[in-house]
C-alpha positions as CSV (number, residue, x, y, z in Angstrom):
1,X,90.9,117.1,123.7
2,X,87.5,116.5,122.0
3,X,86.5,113.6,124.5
4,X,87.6,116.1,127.3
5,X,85.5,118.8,126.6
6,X,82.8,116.0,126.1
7,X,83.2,115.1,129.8
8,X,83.5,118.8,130.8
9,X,79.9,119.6,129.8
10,X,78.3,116.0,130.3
11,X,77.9,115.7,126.3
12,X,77.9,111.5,127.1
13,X,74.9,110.1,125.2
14,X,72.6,111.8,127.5
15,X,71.2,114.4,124.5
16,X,68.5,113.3,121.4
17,X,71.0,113.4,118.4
18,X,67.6,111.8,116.8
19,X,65.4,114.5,117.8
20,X,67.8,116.9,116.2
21,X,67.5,115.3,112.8
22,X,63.8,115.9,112.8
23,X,64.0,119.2,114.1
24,X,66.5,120.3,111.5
25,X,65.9,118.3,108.7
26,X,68.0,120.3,106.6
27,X,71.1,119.9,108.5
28,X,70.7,116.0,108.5
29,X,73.9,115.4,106.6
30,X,76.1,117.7,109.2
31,X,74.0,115.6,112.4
32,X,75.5,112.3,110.1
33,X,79.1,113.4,110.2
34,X,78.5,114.6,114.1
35,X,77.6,111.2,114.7
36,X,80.1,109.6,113.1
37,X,82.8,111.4,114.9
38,X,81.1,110.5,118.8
39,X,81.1,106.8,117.9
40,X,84.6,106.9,116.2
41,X,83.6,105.9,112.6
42,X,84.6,109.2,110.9
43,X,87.3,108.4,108.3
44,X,89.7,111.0,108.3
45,X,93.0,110.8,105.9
46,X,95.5,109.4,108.6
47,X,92.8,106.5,108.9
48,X,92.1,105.8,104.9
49,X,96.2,106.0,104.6
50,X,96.2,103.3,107.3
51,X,93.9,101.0,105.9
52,X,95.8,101.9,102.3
53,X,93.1,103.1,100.9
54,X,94.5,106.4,99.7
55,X,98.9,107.2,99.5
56,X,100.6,106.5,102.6
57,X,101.9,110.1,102.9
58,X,98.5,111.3,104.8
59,X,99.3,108.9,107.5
60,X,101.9,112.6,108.6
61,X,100.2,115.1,106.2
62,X,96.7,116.6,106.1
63,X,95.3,117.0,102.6
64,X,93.8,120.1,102.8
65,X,96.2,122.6,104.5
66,X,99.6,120.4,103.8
67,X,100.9,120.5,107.4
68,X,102.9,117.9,108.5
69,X,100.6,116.9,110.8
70,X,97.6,113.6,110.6
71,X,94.3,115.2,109.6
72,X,92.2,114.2,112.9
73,X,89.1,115.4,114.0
74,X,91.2,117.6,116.5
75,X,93.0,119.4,113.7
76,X,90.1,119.2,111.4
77,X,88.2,121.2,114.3
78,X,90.8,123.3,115.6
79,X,93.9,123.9,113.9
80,X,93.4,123.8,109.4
81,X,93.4,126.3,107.8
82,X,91.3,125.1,105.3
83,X,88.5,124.6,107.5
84,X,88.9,126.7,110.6
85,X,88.4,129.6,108.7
C-alpha cells in the first residue's frame, strides 16, 4: 500500500532526504525512522519476533493496540489505535 502510494506521486529516490535533515535539524530523529522505513530496515515487532529477539506471539499481534494483526509499517501508519490517533 505504502510502496503504491510511493509510485503514485513519484516519491522514488528522486527527493533530498539529506537536505531535509539540515533544514530541520530538530526533526532529525523522525527523518532517521523515515529513512529506515524507504530502504526496509525499520524493525517492527512481527520482524524482532522473527529473528526471536522479542516472544513469538508479535509475529500475529501488535504490541501496542493488541490486534491480532503483525505490527507493519502499514498498520503502524494506518490502522493502530495507539498511534493513529
Amino acid at each position: 500500500m505504502i510502496s503504491q502510494w510511493m509510485r503514485k506521486v513519484n516519491g522514488g529516490n528522486q527527493s533530498n532526504w539529506m537536505g531535509l535533515e539540515l533544514k530541520y535539524p530538530e526533526r532529525q530523529k523522525s527523518l532517521l525512522h523515515i529513512a529506515k522505513i524507504r530502504i526496509g530496515a525499520y524493525w517492527t515487532a512481527q520482524r524482532m519476533a522473527n529473528a526471536r529477539i522479542i516472544d513469538g506471539a508479535y509475529k500475529s499481534e501488535c504490541p501496542f493496540c493488541k490486534m491480532k494483526t503483525p505490527e507493519t509499517v502499514e498498520h503502524i501508519l494506518l490502522d493502530c489505535g495507539r498511534w493513529t490517533a
